[in-house]
C-alpha positions in Angstrom: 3.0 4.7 4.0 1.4 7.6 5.9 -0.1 9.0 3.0 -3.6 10.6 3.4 -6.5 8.5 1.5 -10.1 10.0 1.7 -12.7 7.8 3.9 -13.9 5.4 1.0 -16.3 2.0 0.2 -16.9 0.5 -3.3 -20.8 -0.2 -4.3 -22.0 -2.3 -7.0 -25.8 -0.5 -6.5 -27.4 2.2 -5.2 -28.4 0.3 -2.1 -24.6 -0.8 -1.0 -23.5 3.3 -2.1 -26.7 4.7 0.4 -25.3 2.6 3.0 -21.5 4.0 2.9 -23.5 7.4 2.7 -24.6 6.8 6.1 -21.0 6.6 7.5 -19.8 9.5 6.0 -20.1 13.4 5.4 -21.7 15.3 2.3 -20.6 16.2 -0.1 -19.4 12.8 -1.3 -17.5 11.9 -4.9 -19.0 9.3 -6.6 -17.0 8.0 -9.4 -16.4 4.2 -11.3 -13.5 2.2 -10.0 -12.0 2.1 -13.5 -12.5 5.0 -16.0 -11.1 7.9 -17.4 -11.2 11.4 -18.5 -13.1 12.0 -15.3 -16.4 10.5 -17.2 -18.7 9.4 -14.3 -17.5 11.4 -11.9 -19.9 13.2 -9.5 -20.1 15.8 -6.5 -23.0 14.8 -4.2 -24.2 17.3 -2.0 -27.1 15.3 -0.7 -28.8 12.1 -0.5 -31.2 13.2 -3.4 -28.2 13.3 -5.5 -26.6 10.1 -4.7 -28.8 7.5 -7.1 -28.0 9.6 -10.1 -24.7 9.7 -9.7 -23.9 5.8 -8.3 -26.0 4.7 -11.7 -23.9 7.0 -13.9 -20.4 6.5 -12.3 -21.2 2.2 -12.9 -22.2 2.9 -16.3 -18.7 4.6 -17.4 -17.4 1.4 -15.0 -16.0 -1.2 -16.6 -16.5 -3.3 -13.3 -19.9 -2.4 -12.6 -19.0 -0.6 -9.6 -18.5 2.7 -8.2 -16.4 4.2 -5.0 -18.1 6.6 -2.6 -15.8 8.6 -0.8 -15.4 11.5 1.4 -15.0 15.0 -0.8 -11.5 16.5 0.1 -11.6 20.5 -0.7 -8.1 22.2 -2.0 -5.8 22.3 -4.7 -4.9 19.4 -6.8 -1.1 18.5 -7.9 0.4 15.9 -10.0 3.6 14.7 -9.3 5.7 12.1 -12.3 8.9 10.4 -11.0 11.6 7.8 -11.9 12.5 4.5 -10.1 16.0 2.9 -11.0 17.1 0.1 -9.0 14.4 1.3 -6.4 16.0 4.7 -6.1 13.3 7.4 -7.1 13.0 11.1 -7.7 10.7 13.0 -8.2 10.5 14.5 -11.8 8.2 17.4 -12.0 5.1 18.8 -10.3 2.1 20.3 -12.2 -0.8 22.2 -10.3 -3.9 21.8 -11.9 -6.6 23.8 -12.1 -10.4 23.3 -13.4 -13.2 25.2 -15.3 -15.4 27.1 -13.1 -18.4 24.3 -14.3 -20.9 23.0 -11.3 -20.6 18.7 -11.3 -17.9 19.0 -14.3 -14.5 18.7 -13.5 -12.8 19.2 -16.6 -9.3 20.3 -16.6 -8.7 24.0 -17.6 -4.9 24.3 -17.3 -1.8 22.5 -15.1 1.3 24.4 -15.1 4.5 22.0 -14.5 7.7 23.0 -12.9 10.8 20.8 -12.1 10.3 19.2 -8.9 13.7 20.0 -8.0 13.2 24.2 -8.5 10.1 23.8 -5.8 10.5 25.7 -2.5 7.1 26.2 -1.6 5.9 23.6 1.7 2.3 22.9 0.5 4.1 21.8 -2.4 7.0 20.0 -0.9 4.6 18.1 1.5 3.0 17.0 -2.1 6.2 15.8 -3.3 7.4 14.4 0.3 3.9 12.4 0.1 4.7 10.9 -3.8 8.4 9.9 -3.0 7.2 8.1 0.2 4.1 6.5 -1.1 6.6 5.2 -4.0 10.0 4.3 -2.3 7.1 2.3 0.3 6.0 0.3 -2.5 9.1 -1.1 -3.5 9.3 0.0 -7.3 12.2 -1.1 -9.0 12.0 0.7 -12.3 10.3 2.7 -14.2 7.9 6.3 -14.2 4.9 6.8 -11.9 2.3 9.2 -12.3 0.6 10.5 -9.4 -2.2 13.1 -8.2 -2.9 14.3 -5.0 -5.1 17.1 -3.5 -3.7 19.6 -0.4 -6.5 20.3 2.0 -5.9 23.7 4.1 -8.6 22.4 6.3 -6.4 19.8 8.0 -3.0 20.9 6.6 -2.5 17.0 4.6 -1.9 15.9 1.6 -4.1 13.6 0.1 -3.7 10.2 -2.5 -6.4 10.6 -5.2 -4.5 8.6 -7.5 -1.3 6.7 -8.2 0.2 4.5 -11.2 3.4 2.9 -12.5 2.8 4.7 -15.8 3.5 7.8 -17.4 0.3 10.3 -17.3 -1.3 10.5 -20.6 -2.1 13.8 -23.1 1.6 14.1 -23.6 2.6 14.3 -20.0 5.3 11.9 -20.3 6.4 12.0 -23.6 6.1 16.0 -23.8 5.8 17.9 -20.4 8.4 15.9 -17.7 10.9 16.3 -19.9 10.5 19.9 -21.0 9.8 20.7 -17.0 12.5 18.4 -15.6 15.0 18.0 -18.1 15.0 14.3 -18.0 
């Protein structure tokens, strides 16, 4: 879809992670393939680093495996939408922001506006990026939730994640429709 994705490999051991090291640039995330609440998720700023952080991030796992991938510095957005009859729009679009903690990243606020009041271009690239990635999968009803990070170093937006789901500690159910009216 022409979204930006962050150079990645899965690893089931520390072996198979040090090997995808190799073929990319520090720092490196580290996190499980299936988790939540950020549990398991680590910023590796050198090799040193990496065995700790691959055996933690398959712990919280509930695969037994972990994805290394290329760290992508900037700001961090979440964007909720609606698909009807494969028509979307995007909802709303929070910016999150996150406690000044080294290795933590732990949410410290995310301020949500209507997607349709946005005029800013980092942010419209953001919701250009969601709407595409969406309308290219072919959903034919119901709410995504997705997050994405803007890097100023290359002027992109990047996926982190996407789901066809409404995002969780009252995002759906509280904050779209407060931000968005809908």
């Amino acid at each position: 879809a022409g979204v930006g994705v962050p150079a990645f490999e899965q690893a089931s051991d520390y072996q198979e992670a040090a090997a995808a090291a190799v073929q990319m640039q520090y720092p490196l995330m580290v996190k499980p393939t299936n988790s939540s609440g950020s549990r398991g998720v680590h910023k590796v700023n050198r090799i040193e680093e990496l065995r700790e952080a691959v055996e933690d991030s398959i712990r919280y796992s509930g695969n037994g495996k972990a994805i290394i991938e290329e760290f992508i510095e900037g700001k961090e957005y979440i964007v909720d939408g609606l698909a009807i009859d494969y028509n979307y729009i995007n909802t709303d679009l929070g910016i999150k922001e996150y406690f000044n903690k080294p290795n933590m990243y732990i949410s410290k606020m995310c301020m949500f506006s209507s997607a349709d009041r946005i005029d800013d271009e980092k942010e419209k690239m953001v919701l250009d990026a969601n709407k595409k990635l969406v309308e290219s999968m072919r959903l034919k009803f119901g709410i995504t939730h997705g997050e994405y990070i803007y890097s100023k170093r290359d002027d992109k937006v990047y996926l982190v994640e996407i789901a066809a789901r409404g995002g969780g500690v009252y995002l759906s159910s509280d904050l779209t429709p407060l931000a968005s009216g809908i």
